[in-house]
MIFIKOL-83654 format. One record per residue (C-alpha): residue number from 1; residue in three letters; x, y, z. Coordinates in steps of 0.05 Angstrom, whole numbers, plus 5000, padded with zeros to 4 digits. Each point is the difference from the previous one (the first is absolute). Example, Ala and Ser with C-alpha at 12.3 -4.5 7.8 and 13.67 -1.06 7.14 Angstrom:
REM MIFIKOL-83654
<tidren num="1" residu="ALA" c1="5246" c2="4910" c3="5156"/>
<tidren num="2" residu="SER" c1="5027" c2="5069" c3="4987"/>
This chain:
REM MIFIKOL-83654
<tidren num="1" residu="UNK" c1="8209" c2="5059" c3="3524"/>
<tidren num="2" residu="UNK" c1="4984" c2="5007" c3="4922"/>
<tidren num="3" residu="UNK" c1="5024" c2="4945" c3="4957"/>
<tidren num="4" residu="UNK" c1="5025" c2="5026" c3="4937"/>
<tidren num="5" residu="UNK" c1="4994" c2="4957" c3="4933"/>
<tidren num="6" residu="UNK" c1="5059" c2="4994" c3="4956"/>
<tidren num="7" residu="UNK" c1="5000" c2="5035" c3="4940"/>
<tidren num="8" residu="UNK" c1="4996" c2="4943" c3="4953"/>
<tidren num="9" residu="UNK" c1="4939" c2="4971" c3="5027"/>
<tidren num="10" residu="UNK" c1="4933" c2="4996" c3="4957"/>
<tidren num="11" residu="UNK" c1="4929" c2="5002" c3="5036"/>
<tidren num="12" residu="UNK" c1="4966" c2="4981" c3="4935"/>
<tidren num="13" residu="UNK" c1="4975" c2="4932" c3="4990"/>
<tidren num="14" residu="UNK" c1="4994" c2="5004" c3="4923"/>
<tidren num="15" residu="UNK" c1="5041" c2="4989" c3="4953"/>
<tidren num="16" residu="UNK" c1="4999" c2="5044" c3="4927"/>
<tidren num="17" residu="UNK" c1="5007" c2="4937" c3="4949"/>
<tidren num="18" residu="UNK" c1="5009" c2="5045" c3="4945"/>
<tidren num="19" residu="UNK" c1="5063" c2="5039" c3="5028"/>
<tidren num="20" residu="UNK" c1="5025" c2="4927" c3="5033"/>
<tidren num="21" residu="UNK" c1="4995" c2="4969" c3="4934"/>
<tidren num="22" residu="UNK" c1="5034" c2="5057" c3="4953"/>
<tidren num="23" residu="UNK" c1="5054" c2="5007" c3="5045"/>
<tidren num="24" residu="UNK" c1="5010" c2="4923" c3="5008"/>
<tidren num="25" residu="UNK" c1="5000" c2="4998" c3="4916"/>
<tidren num="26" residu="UNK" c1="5050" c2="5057" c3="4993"/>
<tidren num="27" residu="UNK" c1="5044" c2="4969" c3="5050"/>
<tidren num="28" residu="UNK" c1="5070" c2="4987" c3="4983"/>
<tidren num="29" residu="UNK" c1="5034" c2="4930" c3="5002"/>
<tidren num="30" residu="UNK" c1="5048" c2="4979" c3="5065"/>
<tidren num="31" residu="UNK" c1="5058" c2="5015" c3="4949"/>
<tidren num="32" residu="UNK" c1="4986" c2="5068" c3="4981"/>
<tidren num="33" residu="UNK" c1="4989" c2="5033" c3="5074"/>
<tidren num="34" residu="UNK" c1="5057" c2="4960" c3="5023"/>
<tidren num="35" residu="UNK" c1="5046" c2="5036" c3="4938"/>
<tidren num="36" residu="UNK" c1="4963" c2="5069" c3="5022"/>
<tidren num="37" residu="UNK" c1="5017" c2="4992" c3="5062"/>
<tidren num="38" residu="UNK" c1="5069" c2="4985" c3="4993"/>
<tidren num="39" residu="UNK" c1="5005" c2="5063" c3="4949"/>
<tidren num="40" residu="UNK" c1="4971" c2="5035" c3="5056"/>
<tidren num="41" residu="UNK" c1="5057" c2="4979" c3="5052"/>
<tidren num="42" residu="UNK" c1="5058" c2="5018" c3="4949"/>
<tidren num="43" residu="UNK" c1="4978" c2="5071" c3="4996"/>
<tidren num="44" residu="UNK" c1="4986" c2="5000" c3="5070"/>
<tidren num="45" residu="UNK" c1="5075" c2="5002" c3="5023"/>
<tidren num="46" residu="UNK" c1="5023" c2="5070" c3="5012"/>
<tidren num="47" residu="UNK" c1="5062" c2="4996" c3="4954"/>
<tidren num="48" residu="UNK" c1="4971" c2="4975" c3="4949"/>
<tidren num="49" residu="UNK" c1="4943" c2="5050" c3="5001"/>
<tidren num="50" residu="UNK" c1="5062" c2="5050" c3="4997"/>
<tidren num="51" residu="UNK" c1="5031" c2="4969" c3="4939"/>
<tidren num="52" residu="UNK" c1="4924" c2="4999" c3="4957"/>
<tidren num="53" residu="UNK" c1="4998" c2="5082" c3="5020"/>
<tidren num="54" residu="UNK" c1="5068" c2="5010" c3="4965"/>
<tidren num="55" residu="UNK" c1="4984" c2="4957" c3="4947"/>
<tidren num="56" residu="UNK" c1="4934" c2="5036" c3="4987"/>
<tidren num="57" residu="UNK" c1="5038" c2="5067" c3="4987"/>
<tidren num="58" residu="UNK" c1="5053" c2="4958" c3="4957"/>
<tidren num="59" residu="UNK" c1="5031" c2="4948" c3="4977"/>
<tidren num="60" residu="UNK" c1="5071" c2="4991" c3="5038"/>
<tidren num="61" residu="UNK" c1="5058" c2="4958" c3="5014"/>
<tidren num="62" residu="UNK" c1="5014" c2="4967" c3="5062"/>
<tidren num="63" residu="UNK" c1="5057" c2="5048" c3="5016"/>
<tidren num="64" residu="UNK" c1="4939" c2="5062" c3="4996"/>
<tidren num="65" residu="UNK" c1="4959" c2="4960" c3="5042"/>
<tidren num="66" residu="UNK" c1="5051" c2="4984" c3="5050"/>
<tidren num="67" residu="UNK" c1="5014" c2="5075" c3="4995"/>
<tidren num="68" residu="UNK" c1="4930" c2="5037" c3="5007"/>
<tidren num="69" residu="UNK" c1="4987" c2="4944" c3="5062"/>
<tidren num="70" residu="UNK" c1="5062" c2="5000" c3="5033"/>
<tidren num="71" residu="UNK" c1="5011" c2="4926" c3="4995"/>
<tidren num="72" residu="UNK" c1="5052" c2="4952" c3="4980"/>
<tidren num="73" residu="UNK" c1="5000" c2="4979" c3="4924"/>
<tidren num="74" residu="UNK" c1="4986" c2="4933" c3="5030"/>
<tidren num="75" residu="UNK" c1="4949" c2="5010" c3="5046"/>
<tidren num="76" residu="UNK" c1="4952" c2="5035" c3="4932"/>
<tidren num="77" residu="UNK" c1="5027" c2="4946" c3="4961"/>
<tidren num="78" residu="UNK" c1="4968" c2="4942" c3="5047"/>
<tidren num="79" residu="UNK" c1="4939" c2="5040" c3="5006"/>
<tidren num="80" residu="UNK" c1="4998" c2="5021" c3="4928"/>
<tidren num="81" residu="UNK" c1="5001" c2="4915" c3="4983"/>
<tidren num="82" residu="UNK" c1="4931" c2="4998" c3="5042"/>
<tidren num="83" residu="UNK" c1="4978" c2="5048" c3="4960"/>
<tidren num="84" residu="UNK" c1="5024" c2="4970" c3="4936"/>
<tidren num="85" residu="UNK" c1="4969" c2="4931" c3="5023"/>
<tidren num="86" residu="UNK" c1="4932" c2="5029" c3="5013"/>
<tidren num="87" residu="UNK" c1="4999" c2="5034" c3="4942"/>
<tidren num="88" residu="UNK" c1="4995" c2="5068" c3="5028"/>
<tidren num="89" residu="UNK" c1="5064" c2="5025" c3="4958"/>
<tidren num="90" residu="UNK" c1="5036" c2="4980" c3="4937"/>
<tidren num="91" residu="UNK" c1="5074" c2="5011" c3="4978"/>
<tidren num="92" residu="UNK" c1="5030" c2="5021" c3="4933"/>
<tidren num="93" residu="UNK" c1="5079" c2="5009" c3="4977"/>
<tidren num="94" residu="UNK" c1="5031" c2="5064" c3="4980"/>
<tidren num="95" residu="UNK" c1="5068" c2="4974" c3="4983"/>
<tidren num="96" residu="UNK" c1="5022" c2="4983" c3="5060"/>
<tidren num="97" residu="UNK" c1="4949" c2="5034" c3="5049"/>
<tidren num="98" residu="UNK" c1="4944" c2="4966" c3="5025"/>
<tidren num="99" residu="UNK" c1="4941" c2="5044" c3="5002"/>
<tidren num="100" residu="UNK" c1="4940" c2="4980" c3="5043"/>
<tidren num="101" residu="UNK" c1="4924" c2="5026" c3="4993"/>
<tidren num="102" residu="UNK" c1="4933" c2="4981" c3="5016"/>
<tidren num="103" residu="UNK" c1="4979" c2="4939" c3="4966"/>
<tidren num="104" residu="UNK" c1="4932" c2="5039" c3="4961"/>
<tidren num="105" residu="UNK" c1="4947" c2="5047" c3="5013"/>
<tidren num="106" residu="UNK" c1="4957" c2="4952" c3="5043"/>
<tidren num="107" residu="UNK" c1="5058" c2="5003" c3="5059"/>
<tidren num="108" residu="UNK" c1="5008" c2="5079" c3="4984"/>
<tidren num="109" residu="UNK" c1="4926" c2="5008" c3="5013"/>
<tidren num="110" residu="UNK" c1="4991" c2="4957" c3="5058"/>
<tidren num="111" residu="UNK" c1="5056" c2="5041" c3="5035"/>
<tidren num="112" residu="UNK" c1="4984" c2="5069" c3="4981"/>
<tidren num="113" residu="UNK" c1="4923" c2="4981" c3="5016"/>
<tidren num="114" residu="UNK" c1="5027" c2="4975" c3="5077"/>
<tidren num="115" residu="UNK" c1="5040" c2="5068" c3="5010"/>
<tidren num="116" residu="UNK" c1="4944" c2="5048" c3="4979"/>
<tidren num="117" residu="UNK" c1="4950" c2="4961" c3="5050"/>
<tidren num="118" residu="UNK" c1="5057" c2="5002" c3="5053"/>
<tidren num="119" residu="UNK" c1="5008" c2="5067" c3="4980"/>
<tidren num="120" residu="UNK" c1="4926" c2="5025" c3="5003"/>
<tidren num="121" residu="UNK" c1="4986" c2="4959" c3="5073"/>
<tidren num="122" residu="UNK" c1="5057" c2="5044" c3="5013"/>
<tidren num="123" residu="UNK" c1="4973" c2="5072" c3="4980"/>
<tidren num="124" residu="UNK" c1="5058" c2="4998" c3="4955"/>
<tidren num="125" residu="UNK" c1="5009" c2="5020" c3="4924"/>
C-alpha cells in the first residue's frame, strides 16, 4: 500500500531567511488579526451579508430592509446594530426616518471585491 503525504507537508530542509524575516517584520500585532478576524465573522453571517447587498445599492430604512428580505423590522434591526457596532454601516435622520448605509468606501469595496471573485469562481458576470 502507498502512503500518501499530507498536503501541508514540506520535504525541504532550508529555510529562506529573507522571505521568513520580511514576513515576520510586516506582521501584524495580536490586536489587529484578532479585530480582522472578528470583522471577518460579522460579514460572515448570511443575514447580514443580505443586509450589506441592499445597502450597497442604497441607503434604506429598516422598514425597506425588512421588506426587500422578508424579515421582521426587528430581526434587521438586531442585525443592523452588529453592523452598526463593527462599523460596517452608519445611520443618519431624515426627520423622523432613520436611513442606514454603508459606513464608507473601504466596506463598499471590500464587498463588491468578495462578490465579483464569488462571481468569477462562479463563471458568472
Amino acid at each position: 500500500m502507498k502512503s500518501v503525504k499530507p498536503v501541508n507537508s514540506c520535504d525541504c530542509d532550508s529555510v529562506n531567511k529573507e522571505i521568513v524575516e520580511k514576513v515576520k517584520k510586516e506582521f501584524p500585532n495580536d490586536e489587529i488579526l484578532g479585530d480582522l478576524s472578528d470583522f471577518f465573522k460579522v460579514i460572515g453571517d448570511g443575514t447580514r451579508i443580505r443586509i450589506l447587498w441592499a445597502l450597497d445599492v442604497s441607503e434604506m430604512c429598516v422598514c425597506d430592509i425588512a421588506n426587500v428580505l422578508n424579515m421582521t423590522k426587528s430581526a434587521v434591526s438586531h442585525q443592523l446594530r452588529a453592523l452598526r457596532e463593527a462599523d460596517l454601516v452608519k445611520f443618519r435622520k431624515s426627520g423622523k426616518e432613520v436611513l442606514y448605509s454603508l459606513s464608507d468606501n473601504h466596506v463598499k469595496e471590500i464587498f463588491e471585491q468578495g462578490l465579483v471573485h464569488i462571481q468569477e469562481e462562479k463563471g458568472e458576470d
